[in-house]
C-alpha positions in Angstrom: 34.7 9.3 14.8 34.9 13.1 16.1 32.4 14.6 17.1 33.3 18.3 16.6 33.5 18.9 12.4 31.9 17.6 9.7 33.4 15.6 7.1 31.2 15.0 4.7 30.6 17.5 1.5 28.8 19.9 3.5 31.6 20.3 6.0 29.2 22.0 8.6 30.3 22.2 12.6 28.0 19.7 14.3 25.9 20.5 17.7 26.7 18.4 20.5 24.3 16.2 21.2 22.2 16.1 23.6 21.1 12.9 25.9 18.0 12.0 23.5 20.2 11.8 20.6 23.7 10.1 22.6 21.1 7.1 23.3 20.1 7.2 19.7 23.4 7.4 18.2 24.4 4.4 20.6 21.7 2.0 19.7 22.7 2.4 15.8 25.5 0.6 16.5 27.8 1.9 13.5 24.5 1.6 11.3 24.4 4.7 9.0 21.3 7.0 8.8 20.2 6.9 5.0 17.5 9.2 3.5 16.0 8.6 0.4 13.6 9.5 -1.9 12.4 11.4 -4.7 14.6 14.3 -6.0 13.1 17.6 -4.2 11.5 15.6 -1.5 14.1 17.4 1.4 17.0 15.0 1.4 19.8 17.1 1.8 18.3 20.0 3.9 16.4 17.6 6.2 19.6 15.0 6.2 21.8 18.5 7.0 19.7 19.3 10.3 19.5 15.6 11.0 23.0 15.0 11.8 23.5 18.6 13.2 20.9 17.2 16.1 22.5 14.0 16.2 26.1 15.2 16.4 26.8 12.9 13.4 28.9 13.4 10.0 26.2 14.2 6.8 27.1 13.0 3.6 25.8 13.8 0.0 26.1 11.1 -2.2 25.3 13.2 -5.2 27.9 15.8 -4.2 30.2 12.6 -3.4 30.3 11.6 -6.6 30.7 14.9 -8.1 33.8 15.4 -6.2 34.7 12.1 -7.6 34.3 12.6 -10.8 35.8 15.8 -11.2 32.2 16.8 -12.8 28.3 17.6 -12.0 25.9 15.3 -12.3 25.0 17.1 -15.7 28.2 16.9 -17.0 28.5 12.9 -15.9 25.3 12.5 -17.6 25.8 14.7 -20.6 29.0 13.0 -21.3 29.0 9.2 -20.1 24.9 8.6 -19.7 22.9 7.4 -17.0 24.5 3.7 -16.8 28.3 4.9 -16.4 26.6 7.9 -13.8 24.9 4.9 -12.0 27.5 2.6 -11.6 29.7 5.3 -9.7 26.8 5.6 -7.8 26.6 2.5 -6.5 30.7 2.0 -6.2 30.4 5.4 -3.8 27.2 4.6 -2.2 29.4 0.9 -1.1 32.5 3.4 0.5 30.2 6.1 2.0 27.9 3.0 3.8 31.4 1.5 4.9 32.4 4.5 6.9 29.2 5.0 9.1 27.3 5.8 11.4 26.4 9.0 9.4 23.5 10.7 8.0 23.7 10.1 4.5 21.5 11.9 1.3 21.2 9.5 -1.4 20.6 10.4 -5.3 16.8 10.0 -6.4 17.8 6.4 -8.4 20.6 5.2 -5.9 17.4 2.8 -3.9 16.2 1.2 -6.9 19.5 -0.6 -7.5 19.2 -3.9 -5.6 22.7 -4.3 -4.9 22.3 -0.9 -3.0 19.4 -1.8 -1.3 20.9 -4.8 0.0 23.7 -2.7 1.3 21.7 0.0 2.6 19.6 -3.0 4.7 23.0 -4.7 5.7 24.2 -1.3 7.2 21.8 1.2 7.5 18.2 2.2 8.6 16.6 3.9 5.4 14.2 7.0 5.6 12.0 7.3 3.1 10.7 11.6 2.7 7.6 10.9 0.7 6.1 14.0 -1.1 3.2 14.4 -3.1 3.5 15.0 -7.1 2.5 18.3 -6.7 5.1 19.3 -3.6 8.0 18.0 -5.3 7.0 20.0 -9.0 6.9 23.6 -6.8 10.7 22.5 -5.3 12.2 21.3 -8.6 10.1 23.3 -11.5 12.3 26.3 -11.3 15.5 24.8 -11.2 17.5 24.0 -14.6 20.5 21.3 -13.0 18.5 18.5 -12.7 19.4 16.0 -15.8 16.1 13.5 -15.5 14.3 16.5 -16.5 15.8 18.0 -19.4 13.4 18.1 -22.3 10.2 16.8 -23.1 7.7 17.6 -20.4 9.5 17.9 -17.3 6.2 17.2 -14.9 5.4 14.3 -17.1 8.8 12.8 -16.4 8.7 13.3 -13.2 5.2 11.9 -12.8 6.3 8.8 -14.7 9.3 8.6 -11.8 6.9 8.4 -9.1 4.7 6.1 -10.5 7.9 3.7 -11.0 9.8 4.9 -7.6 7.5 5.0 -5.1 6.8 1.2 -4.7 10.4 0.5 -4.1 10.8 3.5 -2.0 8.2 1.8 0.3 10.4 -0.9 1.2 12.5 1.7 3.6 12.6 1.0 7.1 10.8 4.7 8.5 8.7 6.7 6.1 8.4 10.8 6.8 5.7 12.7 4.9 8.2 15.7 3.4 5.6 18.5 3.0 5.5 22.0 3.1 6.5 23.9 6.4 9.1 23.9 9.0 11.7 21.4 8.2 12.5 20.6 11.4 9.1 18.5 12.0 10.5 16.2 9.1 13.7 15.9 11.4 11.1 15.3 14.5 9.7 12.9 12.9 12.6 11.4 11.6 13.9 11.2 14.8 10.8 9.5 16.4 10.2 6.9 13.5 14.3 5.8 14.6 13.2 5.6 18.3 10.3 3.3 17.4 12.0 1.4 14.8 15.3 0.7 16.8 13.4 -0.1 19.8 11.9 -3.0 17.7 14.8 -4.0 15.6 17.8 -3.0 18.1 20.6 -5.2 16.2 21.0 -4.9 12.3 19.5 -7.3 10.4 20.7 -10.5 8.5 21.3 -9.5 4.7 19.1 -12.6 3.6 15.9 -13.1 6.7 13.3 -15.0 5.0 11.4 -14.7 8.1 11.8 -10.7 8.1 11.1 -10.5 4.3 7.7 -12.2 4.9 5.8 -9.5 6.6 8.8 -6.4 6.1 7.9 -4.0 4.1 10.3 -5.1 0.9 9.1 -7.7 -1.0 8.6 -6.7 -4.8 5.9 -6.8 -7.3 2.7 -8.6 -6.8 4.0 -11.7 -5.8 2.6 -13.7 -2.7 5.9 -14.5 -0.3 4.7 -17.0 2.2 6.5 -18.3 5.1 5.3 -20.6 7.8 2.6 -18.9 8.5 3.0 -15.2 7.5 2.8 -13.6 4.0 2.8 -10.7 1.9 1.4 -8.9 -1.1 2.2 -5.6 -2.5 -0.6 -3.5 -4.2 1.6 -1.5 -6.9 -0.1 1.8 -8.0 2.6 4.3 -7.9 2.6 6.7 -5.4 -0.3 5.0 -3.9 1.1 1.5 -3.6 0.7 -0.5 -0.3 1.4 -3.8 1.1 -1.3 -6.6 2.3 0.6 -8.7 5.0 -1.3 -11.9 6.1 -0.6 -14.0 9.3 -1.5 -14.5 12.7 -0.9 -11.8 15.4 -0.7 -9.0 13.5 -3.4 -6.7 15.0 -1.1 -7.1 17.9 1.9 -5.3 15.6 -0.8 -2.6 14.6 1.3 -0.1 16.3 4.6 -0.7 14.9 3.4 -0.4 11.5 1.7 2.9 12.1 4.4 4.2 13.8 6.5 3.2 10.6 4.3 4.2 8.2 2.6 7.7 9.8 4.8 8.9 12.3 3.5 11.2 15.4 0.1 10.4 13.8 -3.0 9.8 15.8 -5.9 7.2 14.8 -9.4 6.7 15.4 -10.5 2.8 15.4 -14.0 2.3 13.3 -15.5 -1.2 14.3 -18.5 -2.6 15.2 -20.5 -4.0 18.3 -19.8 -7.7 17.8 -16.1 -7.1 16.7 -15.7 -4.4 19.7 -15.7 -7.9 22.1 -13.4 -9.6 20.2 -10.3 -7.8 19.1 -11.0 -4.1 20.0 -8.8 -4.4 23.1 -5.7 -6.4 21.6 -5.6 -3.3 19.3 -5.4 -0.8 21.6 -3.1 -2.4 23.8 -1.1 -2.5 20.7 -1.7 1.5 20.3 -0.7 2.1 23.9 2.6 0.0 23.2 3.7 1.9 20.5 2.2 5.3 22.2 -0.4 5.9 19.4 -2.7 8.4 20.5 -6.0 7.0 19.6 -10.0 7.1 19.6 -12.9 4.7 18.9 -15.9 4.7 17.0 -18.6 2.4 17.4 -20.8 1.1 15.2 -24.1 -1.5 15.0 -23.4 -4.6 12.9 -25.0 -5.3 9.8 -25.3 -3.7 6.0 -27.7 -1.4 7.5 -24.8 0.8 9.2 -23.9 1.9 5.3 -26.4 4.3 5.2 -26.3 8.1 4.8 -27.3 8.5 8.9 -24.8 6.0 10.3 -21.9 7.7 7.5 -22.3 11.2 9.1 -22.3 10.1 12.4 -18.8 8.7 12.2 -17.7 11.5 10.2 -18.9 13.9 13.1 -17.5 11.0 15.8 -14.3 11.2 14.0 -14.3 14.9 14.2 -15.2 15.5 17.7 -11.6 13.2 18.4 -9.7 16.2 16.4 -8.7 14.0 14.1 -6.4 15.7 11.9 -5.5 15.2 7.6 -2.1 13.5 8.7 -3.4 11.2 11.1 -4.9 7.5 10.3 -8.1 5.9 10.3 -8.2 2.2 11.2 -11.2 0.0 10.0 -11.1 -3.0 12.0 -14.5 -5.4 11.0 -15.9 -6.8 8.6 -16.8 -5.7 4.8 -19.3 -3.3 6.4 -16.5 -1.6 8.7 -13.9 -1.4 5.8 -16.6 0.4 3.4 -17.7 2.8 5.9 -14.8 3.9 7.2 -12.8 3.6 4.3 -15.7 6.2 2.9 -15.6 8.6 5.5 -11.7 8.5 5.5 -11.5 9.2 1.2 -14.5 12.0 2.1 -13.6 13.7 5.6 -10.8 16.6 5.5 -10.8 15.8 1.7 -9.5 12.8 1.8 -7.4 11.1 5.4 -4.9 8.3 5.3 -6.3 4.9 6.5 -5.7 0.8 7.5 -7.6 -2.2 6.6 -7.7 -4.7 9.7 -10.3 -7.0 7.7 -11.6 -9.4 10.4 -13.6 -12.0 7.9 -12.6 -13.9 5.5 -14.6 -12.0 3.1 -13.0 -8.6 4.2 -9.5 -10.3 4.0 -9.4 -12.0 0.6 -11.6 -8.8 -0.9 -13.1 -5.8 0.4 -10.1 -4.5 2.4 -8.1 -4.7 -1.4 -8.5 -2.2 -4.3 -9.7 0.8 -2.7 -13.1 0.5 -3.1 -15.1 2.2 -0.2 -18.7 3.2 -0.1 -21.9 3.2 1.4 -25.8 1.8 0.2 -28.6 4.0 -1.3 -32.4 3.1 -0.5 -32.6 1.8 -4.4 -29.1 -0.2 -4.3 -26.1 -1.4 -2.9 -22.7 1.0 -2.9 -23.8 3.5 -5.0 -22.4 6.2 -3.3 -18.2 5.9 -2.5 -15.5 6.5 -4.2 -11.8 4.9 -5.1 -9.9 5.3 -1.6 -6.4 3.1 -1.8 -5.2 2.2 2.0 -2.3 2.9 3.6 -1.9 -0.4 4.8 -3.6 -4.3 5.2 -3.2 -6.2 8.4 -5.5 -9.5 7.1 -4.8 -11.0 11.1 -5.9 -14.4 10.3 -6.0 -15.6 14.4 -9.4 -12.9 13.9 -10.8 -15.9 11.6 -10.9 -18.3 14.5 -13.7 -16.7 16.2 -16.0 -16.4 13.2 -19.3 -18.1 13.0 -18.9 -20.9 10.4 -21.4 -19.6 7.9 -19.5 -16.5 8.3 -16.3 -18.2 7.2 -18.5 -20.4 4.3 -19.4 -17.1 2.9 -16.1 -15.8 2.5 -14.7 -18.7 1.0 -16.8 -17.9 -1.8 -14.8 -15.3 -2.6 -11.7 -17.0 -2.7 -13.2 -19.8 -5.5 -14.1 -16.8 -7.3 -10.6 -16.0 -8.2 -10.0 -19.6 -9.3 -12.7 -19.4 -11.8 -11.9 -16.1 -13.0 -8.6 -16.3 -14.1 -6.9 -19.7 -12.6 -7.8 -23.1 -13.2 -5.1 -24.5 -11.1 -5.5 -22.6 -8.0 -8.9 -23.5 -8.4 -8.6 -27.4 -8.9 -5.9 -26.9 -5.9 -9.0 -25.6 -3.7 -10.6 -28.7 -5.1 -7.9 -30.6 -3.0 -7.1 -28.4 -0.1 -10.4 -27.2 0.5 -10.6 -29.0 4.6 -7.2 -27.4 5.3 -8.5 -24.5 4.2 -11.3 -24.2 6.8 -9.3 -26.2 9.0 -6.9 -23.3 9.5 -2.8 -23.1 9.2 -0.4 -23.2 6.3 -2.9 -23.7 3.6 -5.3 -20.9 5.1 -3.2 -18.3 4.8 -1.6 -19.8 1.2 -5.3 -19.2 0.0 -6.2 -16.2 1.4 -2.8 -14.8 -0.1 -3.4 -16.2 -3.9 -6.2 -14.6 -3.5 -5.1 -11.2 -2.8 -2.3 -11.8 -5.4 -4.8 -11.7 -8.1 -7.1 -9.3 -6.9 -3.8 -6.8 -6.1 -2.5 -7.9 -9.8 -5.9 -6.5 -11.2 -6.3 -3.4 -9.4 -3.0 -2.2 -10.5 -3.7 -2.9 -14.1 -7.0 -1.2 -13.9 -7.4 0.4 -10.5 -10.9 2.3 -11.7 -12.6 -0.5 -12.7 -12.5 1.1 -16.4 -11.3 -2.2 -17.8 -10.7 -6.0 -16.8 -11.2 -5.4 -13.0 -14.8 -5.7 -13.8 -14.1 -9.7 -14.0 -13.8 -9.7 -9.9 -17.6 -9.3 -10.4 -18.5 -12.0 -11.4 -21.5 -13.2 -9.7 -22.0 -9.9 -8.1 -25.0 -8.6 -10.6 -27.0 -11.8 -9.9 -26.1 -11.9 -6.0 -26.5 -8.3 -5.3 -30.0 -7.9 -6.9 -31.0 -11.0 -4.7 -29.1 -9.2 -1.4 -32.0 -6.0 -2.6 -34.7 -8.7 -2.6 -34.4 -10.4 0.3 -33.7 -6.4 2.0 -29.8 -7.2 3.1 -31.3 -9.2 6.1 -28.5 -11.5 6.9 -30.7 -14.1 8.5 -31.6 -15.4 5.2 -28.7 -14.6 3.0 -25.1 -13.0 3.3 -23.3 -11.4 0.6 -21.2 -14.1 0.5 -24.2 -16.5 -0.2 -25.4 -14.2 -2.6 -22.0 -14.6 -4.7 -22.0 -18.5 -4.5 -25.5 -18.2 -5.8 -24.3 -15.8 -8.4 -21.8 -17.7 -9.6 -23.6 -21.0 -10.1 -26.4 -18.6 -12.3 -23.4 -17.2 -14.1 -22.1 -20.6 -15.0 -25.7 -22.2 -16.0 -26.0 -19.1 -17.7 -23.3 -19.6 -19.5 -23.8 -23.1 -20.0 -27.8 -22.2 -21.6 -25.3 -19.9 -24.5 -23.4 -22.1 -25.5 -20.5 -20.6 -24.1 -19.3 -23.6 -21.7 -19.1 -27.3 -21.1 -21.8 -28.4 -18.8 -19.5 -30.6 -16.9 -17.7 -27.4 -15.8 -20.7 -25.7 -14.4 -20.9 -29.3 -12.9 -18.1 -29.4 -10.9 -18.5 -25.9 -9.9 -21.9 -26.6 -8.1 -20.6 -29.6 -6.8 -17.5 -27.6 -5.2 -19.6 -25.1 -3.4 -22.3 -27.7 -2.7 -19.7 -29.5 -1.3 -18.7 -26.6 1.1 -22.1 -25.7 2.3 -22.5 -23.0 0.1 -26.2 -21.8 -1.9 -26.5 -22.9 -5.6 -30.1 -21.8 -6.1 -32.3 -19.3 -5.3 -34.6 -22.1 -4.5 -31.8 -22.4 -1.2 -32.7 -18.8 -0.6 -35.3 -18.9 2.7 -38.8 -17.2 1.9 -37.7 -15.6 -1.3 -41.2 -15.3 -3.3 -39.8 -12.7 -5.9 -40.8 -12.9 -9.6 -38.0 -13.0 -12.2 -39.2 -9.1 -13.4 -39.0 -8.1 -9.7 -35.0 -10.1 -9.9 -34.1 -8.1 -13.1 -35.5 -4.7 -11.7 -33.4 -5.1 -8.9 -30.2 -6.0 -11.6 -30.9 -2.5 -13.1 -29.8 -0.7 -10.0 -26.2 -2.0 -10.3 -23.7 0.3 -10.2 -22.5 -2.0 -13.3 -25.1 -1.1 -15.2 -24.3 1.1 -18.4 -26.3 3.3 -21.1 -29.5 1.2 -19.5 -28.2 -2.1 -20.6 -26.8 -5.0 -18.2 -23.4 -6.3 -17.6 -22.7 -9.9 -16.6 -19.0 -11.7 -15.9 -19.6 -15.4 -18.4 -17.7 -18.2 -18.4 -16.1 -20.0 -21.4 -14.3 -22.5 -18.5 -13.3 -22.8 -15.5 -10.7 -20.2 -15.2 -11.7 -18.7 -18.2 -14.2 -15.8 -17.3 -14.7 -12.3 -19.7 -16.8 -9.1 -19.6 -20.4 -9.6 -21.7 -21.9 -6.2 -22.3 -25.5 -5.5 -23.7 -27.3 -8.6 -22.9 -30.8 -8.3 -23.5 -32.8 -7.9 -20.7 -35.2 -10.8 -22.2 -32.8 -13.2 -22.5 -32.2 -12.4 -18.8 -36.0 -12.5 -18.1 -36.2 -16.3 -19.6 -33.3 -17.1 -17.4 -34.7 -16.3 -14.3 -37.9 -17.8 -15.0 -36.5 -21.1 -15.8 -34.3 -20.5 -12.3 -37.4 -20.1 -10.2 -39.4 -22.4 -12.0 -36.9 -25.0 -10.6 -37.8 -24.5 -7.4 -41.5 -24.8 -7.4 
């Protein structure tokens, strides 16, 4: 390949490159450069500069296949449609990867064709410029040659494109945030998210590694890949979509994926005390590695560090580092951690990107998934927060091994909770695979990751909790008006403990309707029963609450709507739905006739 002109559409002289980019260009190894992304997001001004600093030949794939076709890409569209317009696309995508290395600008569709996908991993490192709705309608709005957006309501369309774009544009190798402002800090960036990437993954890739595809970021829809002892899980909400990857050692990999993901970003680590000791320093030794500039803040243990004081302190911790909107916010802890930083990250600088490094099981199978972040009010649990989706979830299962083993009970809870909800096989496989489970290996992580599947699968049908997400709930009004009782002191119950409780009531409940077979609500107690887990509020220490002083409690959910209750039933195991309006009386009788056992 020369070095001194151009051959691509542009045909612009090239700069010599200097030393930084020779040992770049060298460690490619013939791989081709390829940007994609959505149309407007920079891809041929930013791939233009790219290859200028390089010294490398820039391609346009969309001027390619003009030159090809003898048309535009209105013309080809007007005339033939989108499928004949695609299909040169991909044929000319093949012959432009075949002549690398270059820096090549791709079309706006040419990533979600799997065939060109496949190429692109086979011989290229793919760039994803990721811009924000609102950056990419200022770039395109004025401009009249773009054929996706004639008619109708152009914004809408190109709305609708994100939404079905973006969680296949997240499977590229680098991602740059294209924003407004100098272009050449997208090509910086670029430049540094190859450095990091190739000094990881020096030789091209196998087209088919099911190792790789386990914890890569490429796998598609909801699906739970599992290999060995690594999986994945994609949460798919457009624009906001984000990948859950389960397996040992991952904390240690913190790095890489941040370097990936938010290039030349900083982070500040929220944890706790107890977690501090633990796995604070494997993380930032991971930081270091990948040359992560990066903070701490330290927090005490326990529900009581959701509170308005301990939320403003990390705010004003996080702060004091300089923390910037671009940079990343890591919660590494517990359900407590992940809701209090995951809060002050969707509220500080008006909103700051951030990772979940759940270190229970609880945190792992539920907290750290869906977005939800918030922090307690003197009257109730979480109801201040907001909707916050993560950048990322590193669910390092090796974490689990140091937790206490009611810790680990507690969280398991969670994970039966998704059986009953929606899936009576994964829940009679529990039934069977219940020792493993605890016991640690394959079946852990297949458990923890069925889990996530089906919490990931609801979120992105109703991310807001508007509709059926509501049914992860289930045992949550019971259990968290028995946390407000007994005044979140975790000596006597956990929140976890508080759901297994829950859920038994919700089943005899059920049961007292007529709703479902008692020898369901059987087994179901026996189950938890049968993995130390609560059943009673009788198994509750000290609690010497009155059923009104349970149902007051009940009206300070954040469930609660126009003054009447919500509670997740039963019709069967794996069988669960939404009952609105139920009469506080009926409630009352139930809870008397719950306590009454005990005495």
């Amino acid at each position: 390949m020369s070095s001194g002109i151009a051959s691509g559409a542009e045909g612009e002289t090239e700069r010599a490159p200097d030393r930084r980019a020779a040992q770049l260009v060298q460690a490619l190894g013939g791989r081709s450069i390829v940007l994609i992304g959505l149309m407007g997001s920079g891809k041929t001004s930013t791939g233009r500069r790219l290859a200028q600093q390089l010294g490398l030949e820039f391609a346009d794939a969309d001027a390619e296949i003009e030159a090809a076709a003898g048309m535009s890409i209105t013309e080809i569209f007007t005339r033939h449609g989108e499928a004949y317009f695609r299909d040169g696309e991909r044929r000319v995508m093949a012959r432009l990867l075949n002549e690398g290395p270059r820096v090549l600008a791709t079309g706006g569709g040419a990533f979600m064709h799997e065939e060109t996908r496949a190429r692109i991993a086979a011989s290229g490192i793919s760039i994803w410029l990721k811009a924000d709705l609102d950056v990419i309608w200022r770039r395109v709005r004025k401009r009249s040659h773009r054929p996706l957006l004639q008619g109708g309501d152009p914004e809408q369309t190109l709305r609708t494109l994100l939404e079905q774009r973006y969680p296949v544009y997240a499977r590229a190798d680098i991602t740059v945030i294209s924003r407004d402002g100098p272009q050449d800090l997208a090509v910086e960036e670029a430049i540094e998210g190859l450095e990091f990437f190739l000094r990881f993954s020096p030789d091209p890739p196998p087209l088919v590694s099911p190792r790789r595809s386990a914890v890569s970021y490429g796998q598609p829809g909801t699906s739970a890949q599992v290999f060995s002892s690594q999986a994945r899980v994609d949460v798919e909400l457009g624009a906001r979509s984000y990948a859950i990857l389960i397996g040992e050692g991952l904390i240690a990999e913190a790095g890489n994926h941040i370097r990936r993901l938010a290039p030349r970003a900083a982070c500040a680590i929220v944890t706790d005390e107890n977690v501090a000791k633990l796995h604070l320093p494997a993380l930032e030794h991971a930081l270091d590695e990948a040359r992560v500039r990066h903070s701490r803040v330290v927090v005490a243990p326990g529900e009581g560090s959701k509170s308005f004081a301990e939320y403003a302190r990390v705010c004003n911790a996080l702060i004091g580092a300089k923390l910037e909107r671009g940079d990343v916010i890591v919660a590494l802890g517990g359900g407590v951690v992940g809701d209090l930083a995951g809060f002050a990250a969707a509220t500080l600088r008006r909103g700051m990107r951030f990772i979940q490094a759940p270190t229970t099981l609880l945190a792992q199978v539920d907290s750290s998934v869906g977005g939800k972040t918030g922090i307690n009010a003197p009257l109730g649990k979480n109801l201040i927060g907001a909707f916050h989706q993560p950048l990322l979830v590193l669910a390092d299962t090796a974490t689990l091994d140091t937790l206490p083993p009611r810790e680990f009970r507690a969280g398991y809870a969670e994970i039966v909770k998704y059986g009953l909800i929606g899936d009576v096989g994964f829940y009679a496989w529990l039934e069977a695979h219940w020792r493993e489970v605890f016991e640690g290996g394959a079946e852990r992580v297949q458990a923890i990751a069925a889990s996530c599947k089906a919490k990931a699968a609801t979120v992105a049908r109703d991310e807001y909790e508007e509709g059926d997400r509501a049914l992860l709930n289930l045992g949550h009004t019971f259990g968290h008006a028995l946390e407000r009782i007994t005044a979140y002191d975790g000596t006597r119950l956990v929140h976890g403990e508080a759901v297994a409780i829950g859920m038994a009531c919700a089943l005899r409940f059920s049961v007292r309707r007529g709703l479902c077979g008692a020898q369901d609500q059987a087994r179901v107690e026996a189950h938890l029963q049968d993995v130390g887990l609560p059943v009673r509020l009788a198994d509750i220490p000290g609690l010497n609450a009155g059923a009104e002083e349970i149902l007051d409690a009940m009206y300070q959910d954040k469930k609660v709507a126009h003054g009447a209750l919500t509670f997740i039933l039963a019709r069967a195991i794996g069988d669960c739905f939404i009952a609105k309006n139920v009469e506080s009386s009926e409630i009352l009788g139930f809870l008397q006739d719950e306590l009454s056992m005990g005495r």
